[in-house]
N, C-alpha and C positions, 0 to 999 in steps of 0.2 A: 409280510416283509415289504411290499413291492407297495402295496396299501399308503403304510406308514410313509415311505418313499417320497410317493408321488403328493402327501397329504403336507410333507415336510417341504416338498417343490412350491407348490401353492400359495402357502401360509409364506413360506419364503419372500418371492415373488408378489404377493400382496404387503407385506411388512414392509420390504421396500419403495412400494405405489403408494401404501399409506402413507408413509414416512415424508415423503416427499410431494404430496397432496399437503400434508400438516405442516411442512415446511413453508411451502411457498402457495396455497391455495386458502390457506386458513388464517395466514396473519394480515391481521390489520381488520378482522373478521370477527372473530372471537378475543376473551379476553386470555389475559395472559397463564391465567389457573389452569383454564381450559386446553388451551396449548400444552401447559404442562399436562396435565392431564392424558393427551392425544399422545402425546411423546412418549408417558408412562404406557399406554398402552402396543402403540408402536414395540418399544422395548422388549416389554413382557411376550409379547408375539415372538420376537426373533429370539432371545431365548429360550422361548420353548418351541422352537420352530427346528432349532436344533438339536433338542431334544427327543423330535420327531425322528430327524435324523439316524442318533443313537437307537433311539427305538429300531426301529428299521435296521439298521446292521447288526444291532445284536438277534435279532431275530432268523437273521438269515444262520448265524451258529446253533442257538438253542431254541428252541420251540416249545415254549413255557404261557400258560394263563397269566402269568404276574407281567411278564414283558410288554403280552398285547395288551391286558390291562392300560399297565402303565400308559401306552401309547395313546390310548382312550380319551383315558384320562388329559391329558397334556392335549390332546384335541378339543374337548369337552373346554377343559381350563381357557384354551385360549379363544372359544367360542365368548364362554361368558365371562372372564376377566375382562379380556381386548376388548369384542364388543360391546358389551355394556360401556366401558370407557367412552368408546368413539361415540357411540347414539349419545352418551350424558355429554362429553365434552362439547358435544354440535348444536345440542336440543335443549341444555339447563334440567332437563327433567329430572329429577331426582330419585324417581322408582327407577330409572335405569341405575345409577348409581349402587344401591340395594341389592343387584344382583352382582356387583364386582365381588363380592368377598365367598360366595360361591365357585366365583373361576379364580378366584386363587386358594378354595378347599381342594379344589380341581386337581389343583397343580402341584400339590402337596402332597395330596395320596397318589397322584403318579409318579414322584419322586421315591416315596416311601417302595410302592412297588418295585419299582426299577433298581432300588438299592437291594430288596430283599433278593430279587432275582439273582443279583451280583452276588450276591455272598453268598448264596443257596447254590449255584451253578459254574461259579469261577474260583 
């Protein structure tokens, strides 16, 4: 529980540093794709950033493989969605790119878990 917590702290707290790095550190810098791009990524972090959250509280009620799962996963997701985003939106590289649609399988089967838990347990 505490795990997910302090992973949901972090991620937090970076989604907001990135945010505002992408905001004001990165314009007039890159081009406007890329921005979007950074933004998409930003995003996707803070929602599943809250997710982590969820994790984490639900965890502290029931103590289930599908929750921490879940919680994994949505770390995992926002590893390689977010990050790959930011490395592509920075660097143009395109093999970074290739790995976004991984951290959003990521984030999927953590959602999937997280429901089955719900319905399994509440």
């Amino acid at each position: 529980m505490k795990l997910f917590l302090l992973l949901g702290i972090i991620n937090g707290f970076l989604a907001v540093a990135l945010g505002a790095f992408g905001a004001h550190g990165l314009e007039g810098k890159v081009s406007e794709k890329s921005l979007g791009q950074w933004e998409k990524a930003v995003n996707y972090q803070m929602f599943h950033t809250m997710a982590l959250f969820v994790t984490g509280l639900l965890l502290s009620k029931i103590q289930t493989g599908a929750i921490s799962g879940a919680g994994w996963f949505f770390f995992i997701g926002i590893l390689l969605f977010s990050g790959s985003l930011y490395i592509y939106a920075t660097s143009g590289v395109k093999t970074f790119a290739m790995i976004t649609p991984f951290g959003g399988l990521s984030f999927l089967i953590g959602w999937i878990l997280l429901g089955y838990a719900v319905v399994k347990h509440f």
